[in-house]
N, C-alpha and C positions, 0 to 999 in steps of 0.2 A: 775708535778714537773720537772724543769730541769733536764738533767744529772748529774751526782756526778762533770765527770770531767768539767761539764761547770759553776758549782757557781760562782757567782760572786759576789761582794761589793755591797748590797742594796738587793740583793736577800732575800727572807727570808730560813730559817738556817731550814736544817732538823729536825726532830723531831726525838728521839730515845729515848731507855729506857735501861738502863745499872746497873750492880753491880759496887758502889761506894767503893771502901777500901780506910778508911784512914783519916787523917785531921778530920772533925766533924761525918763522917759516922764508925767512927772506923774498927770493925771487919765486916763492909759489909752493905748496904740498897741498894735496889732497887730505882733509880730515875730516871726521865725524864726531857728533857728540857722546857716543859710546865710550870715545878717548879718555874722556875726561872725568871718567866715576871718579869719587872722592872728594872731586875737587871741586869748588863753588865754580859757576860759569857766568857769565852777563853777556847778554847776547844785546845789540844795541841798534836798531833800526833805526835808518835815515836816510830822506832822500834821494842827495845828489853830493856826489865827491865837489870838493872846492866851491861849495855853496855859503852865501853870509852864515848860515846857523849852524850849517854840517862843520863849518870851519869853526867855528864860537865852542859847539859841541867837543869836536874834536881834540881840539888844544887845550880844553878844559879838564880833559881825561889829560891828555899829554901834559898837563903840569901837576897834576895830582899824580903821577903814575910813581911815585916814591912809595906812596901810602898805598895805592889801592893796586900796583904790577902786584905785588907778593901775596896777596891776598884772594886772589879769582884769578883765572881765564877770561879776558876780555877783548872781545871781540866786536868790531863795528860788521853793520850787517848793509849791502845796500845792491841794487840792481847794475851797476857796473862794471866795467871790464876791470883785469888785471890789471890793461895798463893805465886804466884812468887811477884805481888802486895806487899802483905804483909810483905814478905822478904827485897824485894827493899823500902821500906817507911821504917823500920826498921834499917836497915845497915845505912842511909842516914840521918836517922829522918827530914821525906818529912812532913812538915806541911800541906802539902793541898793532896786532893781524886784523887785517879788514878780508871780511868774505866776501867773494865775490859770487851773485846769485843773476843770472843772466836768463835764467831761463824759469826765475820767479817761484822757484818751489818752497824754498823755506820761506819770505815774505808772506806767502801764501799758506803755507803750513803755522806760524804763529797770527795768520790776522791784520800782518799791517801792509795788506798788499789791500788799498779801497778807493773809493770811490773821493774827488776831492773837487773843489769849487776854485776858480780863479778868474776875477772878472765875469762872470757868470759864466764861463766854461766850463763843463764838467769832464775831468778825465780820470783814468788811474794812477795811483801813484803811492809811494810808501809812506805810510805813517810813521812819525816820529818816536816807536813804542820802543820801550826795555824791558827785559827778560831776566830776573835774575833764578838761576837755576843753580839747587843745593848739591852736594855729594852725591845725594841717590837719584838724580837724575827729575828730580822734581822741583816744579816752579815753587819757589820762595817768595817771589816777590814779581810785580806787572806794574808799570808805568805806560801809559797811555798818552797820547799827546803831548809829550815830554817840551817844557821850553828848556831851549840849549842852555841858557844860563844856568838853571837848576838842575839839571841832571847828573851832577858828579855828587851834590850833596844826597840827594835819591838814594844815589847807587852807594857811597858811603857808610849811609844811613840803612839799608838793605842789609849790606856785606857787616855791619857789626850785630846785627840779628842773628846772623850765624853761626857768628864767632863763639 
């Protein structure tokens, strides 16, 4: 397999297996991307649950989700727990499943698990990357650095490539 940070558009899309909170998996199921042949997927990396941009993010999908629930599997991706998951889908009423990856393997498996700068502090942390993955299990489309404002049109704009 590639490296994380070398995916590219046509590549085929890692495999992982994660705790789902939310949308149709309610209080939690174990899933994997194997599930989902046929079906388009957006995998959506970000930070931190209940953050200014994770929240701008989120609800941004949460108000487009007329147009784009029926369309893809969509999935928020980020290093926290269940129950911060379940808090933040909660406070927002997030129709669709956030993964919970705690122990950093898909972050790290697609790339947006790096290196980042604050105040001249260097730490680790998640990049704000999107994943949109086809039927057969291959990247379609990679958004990098994604600003929360624009990322529903992105992903919009991806999912009608498809269609």
């Amino acid at each position: 397999m590639k490296s994380a940070a070398k995916l590219a558009v046509g590549d085929k899309a890692p495999n992982f297996g994660a705790r789902a909170i939310g949308g149709e998996y309610g209080d939690g199921r174990d899933i994997n991307l194997g599930e989902f042949r046929g079906t388009p997927v957006v995998l959506y990396f970000y930070p931190r649950d209940d953050t200014p941009g994770c929240t701008v993010q989120a609800c941004s999908l949460r108000d487009s989700w007329g147009d784009l629930g029926g369309r893809a599997k969509i999935f928020g991706v980020s290093v926290d727990s269940p129950q911060s998951h379940a808090k933040f889908i909660g406070k927002y009423q997030l129709p669709f499943p956030l993964l919970s990856d705690p122990d950093k393997r898909i972050v790290k498996a697609y790339g947006a698990w790096v290196e980042k700068s604050m105040y001249g502090k260097k730490y680790m942390g998640t990049e704000r990357n999107t994943f949109v993955i086809d039927g057969t299990g291959r990247i379609a489309s990679i958004f990098r650095k994604v600003k929360p404002e624009e990322h529903v049109t992105l992903v919009r704009a991806a999912l009608d490539k498809l269609a």
